[in-house]
N, C-alpha and C positions, 0 to 999 in steps of 0.2 A: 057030737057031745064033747070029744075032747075038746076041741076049739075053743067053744062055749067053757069049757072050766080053764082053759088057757088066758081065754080074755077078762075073764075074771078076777083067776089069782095075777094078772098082770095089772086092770086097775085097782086092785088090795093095794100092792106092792107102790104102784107109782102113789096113794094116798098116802101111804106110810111114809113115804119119803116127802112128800109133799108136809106134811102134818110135823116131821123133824123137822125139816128146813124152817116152818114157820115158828118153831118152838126159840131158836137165836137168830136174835134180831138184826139184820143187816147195817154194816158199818158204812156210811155214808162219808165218813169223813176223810179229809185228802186232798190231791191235787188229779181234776179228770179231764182229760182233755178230748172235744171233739171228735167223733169217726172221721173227720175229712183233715183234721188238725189246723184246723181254720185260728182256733183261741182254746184256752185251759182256764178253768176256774179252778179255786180251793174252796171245798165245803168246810164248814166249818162250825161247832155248837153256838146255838146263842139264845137270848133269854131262856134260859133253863134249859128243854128240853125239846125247841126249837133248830130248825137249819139254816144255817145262810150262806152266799155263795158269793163273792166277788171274782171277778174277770183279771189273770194275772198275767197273761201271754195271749200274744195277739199274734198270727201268721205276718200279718203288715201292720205293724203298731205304727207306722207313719203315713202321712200322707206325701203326696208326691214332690212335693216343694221340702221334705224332711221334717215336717212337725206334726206331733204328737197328734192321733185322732180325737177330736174330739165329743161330746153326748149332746152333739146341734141340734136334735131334734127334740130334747127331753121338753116338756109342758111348761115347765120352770123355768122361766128365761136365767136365774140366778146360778142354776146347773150346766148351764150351757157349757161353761169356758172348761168342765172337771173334766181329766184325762179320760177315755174310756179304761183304760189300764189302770186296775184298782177302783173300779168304781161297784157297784153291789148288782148283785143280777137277781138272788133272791135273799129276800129280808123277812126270815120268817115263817119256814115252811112249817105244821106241824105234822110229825107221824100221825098216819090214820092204820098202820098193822103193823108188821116186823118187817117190813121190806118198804113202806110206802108211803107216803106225803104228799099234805096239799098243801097248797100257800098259793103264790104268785109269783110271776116271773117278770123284769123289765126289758125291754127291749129296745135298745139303741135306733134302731130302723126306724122308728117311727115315732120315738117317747114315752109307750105307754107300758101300763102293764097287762097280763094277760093271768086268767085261772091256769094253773099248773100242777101237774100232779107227776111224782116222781118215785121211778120203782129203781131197787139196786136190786142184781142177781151177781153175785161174786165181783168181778169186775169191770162189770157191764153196769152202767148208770142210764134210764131211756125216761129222758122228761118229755113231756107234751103239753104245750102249751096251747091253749083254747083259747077264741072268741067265738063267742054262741056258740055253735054248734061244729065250726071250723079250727080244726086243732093242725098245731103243726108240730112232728117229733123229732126231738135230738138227743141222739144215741151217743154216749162218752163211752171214755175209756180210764180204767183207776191207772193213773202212773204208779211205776216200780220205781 
């Protein structure tokens, strides 16, 4: 019996806190970079109340001959020649709760874009990027 009102007043407790946390809306904006610190993007607001994300630090921003990598894969042959460094990764996301967003994400590997959905918990940023059913996630980190 005790247990039983232990586990209880323990999911009361985790609600409560759960139910503050979603009462102030998580601050998305910044510079995050990578768990592996492969590249950083900066989030940043746009049309209103929107997010968007360009690519600003690369771990090898060159290719092996020394020049700049570039978005050769993008669908756009016109986009071809633009740096990856500073180009947009999302354009657009909008909040769906106090921690959460959908939009899309671009992806240089291949040109396309992808469904994306993006949660912030203090200084952990974990987007996931989707085709049909196959998602792939990437865990940031807020720079100091």
């Amino acid at each position: 019996m005790f247990l039983r009102g232990f586990v209880v007043a323990a999911a009361l407790g985790l609600l409560s806190s759960l139910a503050s946390a979603e009462a102030a809306p998580a601050n998305p904006y910044g510079d995050w970079t990578l768990s592996d610190g492969r590249l950083t993007v900066k989030i940043v607001p746009c049309r209103g109340a929107q997010v968007c994300a360009n690519l600003i630090r690369l771990q090898e921003p060159n290719n092996g001959d020394g020049t700049p990598k570039l978005d050769l894969k993008n669908r756009n042959a016109a986009l071809r020649s633009r740096h990856l460094i500073g180009m947009p990764l999302i354009d657009g996301m909008s909040r769906t709760g106090s921690n959460t967003w959908q939009g899309q994400i671009y992806s240089s590997d291949d040109g396309d874009f992808y469904r994306a959905y993006a949660t912030v918990q203090g200084d952990h940023l974990s987007v996931k990027g989707c085709w049909f059913v196959i998602c792939r996630d990437l865990n940031f980190n807020r720079n100091k």
